[in-house]
N, C-alpha and C positions, 0 to 999 in steps of 0.2 A: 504494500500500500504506500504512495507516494506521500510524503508532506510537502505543504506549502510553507513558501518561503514570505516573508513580508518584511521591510524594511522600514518600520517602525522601531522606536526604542524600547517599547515594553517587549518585543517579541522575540530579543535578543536572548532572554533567560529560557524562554520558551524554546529557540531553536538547538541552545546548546544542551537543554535536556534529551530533546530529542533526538541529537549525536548520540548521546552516551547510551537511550533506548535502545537508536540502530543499532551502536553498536555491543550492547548487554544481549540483544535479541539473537543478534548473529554470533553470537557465541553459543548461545544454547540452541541456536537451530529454530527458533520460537518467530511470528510473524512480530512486521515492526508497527508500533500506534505512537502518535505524537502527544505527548501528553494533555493535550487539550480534549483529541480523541479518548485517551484513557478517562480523562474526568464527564468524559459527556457533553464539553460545551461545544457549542459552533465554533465552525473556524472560515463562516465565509468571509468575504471581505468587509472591510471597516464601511467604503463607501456605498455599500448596498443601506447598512445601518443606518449610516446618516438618513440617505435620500428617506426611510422610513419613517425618520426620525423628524424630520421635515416635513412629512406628507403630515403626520400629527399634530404638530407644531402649528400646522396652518391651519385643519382641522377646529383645532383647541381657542386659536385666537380669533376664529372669524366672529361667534359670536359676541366678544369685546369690541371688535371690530366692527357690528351690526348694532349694538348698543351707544359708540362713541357718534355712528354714523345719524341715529333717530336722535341722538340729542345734537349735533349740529345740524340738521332741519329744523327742530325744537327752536331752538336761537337761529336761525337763517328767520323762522315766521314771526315768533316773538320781535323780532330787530322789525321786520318789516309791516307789523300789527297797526305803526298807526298811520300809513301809507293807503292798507288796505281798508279799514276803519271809513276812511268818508265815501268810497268808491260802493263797499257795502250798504252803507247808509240809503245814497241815493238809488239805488237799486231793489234794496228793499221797499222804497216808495215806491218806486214803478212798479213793480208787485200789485202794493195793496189797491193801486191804483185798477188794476187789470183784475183785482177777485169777484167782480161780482157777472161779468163774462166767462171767466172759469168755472166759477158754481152752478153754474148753466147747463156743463159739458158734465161733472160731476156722474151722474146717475148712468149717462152711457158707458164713460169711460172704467166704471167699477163694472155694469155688468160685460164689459172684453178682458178687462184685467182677470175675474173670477174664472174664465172660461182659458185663459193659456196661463194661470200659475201652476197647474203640474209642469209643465214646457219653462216655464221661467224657473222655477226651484229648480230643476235637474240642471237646467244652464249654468244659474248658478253658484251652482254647488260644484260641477266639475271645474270653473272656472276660477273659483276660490283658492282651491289650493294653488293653482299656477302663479294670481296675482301677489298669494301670498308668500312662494317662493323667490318670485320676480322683485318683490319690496324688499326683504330679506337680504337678498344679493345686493340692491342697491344700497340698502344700508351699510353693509358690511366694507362696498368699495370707497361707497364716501366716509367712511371710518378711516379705510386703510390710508386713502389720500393725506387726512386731516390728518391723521396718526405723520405720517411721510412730512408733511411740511412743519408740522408739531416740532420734527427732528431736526429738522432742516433748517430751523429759526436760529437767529444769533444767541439768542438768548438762553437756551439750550445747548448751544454747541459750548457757552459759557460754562455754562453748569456743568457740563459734560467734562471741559478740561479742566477744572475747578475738583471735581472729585477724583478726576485721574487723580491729579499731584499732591490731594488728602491722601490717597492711599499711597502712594510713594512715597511722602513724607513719613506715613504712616510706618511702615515697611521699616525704612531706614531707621526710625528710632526704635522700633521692636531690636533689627539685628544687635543697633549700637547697644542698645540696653543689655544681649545678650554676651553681647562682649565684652562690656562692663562688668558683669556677673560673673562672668566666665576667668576675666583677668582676679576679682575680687576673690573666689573660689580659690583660685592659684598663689596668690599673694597667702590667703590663709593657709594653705596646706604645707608653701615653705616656711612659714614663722612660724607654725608649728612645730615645740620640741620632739627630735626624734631620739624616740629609745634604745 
């Protein structure tokens, strides 16, 4: 049985185990398994896992993505409410102006509506799920967008190298602290009387 070879750093211990397998196995005559095989794990490759790993990843984020997406239309209408406000107003006057010619039609148009709502509900209904798919989707790109230029902003990209250089600052005083420790540790162990 062949082993794969991968050129990774973690696979290095792996592959040199699996010399000493071949070669323990060809001593006693016995077939060779690469220790990965002995334990039972996979040994496909790394980038099958990613791509997986990514098809979830996007899976998992859409719906954040569909929710960031209904709240900026949320604020897209809200921003545009008092635009739309007087435009509704006088329209609803034409309206009430025109109800008493409507209420007229009233009595016909409920008995054709009674006679195709079997046809209408099944339309409907098959039709619902689509649009509901289709809003869904759209939420989720105008998410991803917003999300995208979110990132994209100065002011982010601030923040962004703002916590890089927290944590490298960070970093650097853990090491130096440990070598402080480390030197302190050593100072004590030679001022220590030896017996």
């Amino acid at each position: 049985m062949a082993t794969t070879r991968t050129t990774s750093p973690s696979s290095t211990a792996s592959t040199s185990s699996t010399r000493s397998t071949r070669s323990t196995a060809a001593r006693s005559g016995g077939t060779t398994r690469s220790s990965a095989q002995a334990r039972g794990t996979r040994t496909a490759p790394r980038a099958a896992g990613r791509t997986e790993a990514k098809a979830a990843l996007t899976e998992v984020r859409k719906p954040l993505l569909a929710s960031v997406g209904a709240a900026d239309i949320a604020v897209a209408k809200l921003l545009a409410l008092p635009t739309t406000t007087s435009t509704e107003v006088r329209r609803i006057t034409d309206r009430v102006g025109s109800l008493p010619v409507q209420a007229s039609r009233v009595p016909t148009q409920v008995g054709t509506a009674v006679r195709a709502l079997p046809a209408t509900v099944t339309a409907q209904i098959s039709d619902l799920q689509g649009r509901a798919n289709n809003l869904y989707n759209s939420f989720a790109t105008r998410g991803e967008r917003r999300v995208a230029s979110i990132r994209r902003s100065p002011s982010t990209e601030q923040a962004t190298e703002r916590t890089r250089t927290a944590v490298s600052q960070s970093r650097a005083a853990r090491t130096s602290t440990r070598r402080a420790a480390e030197a302190v540790g050593r100072a004590v162990v030679d001022a220590a009387p030896q017996h």
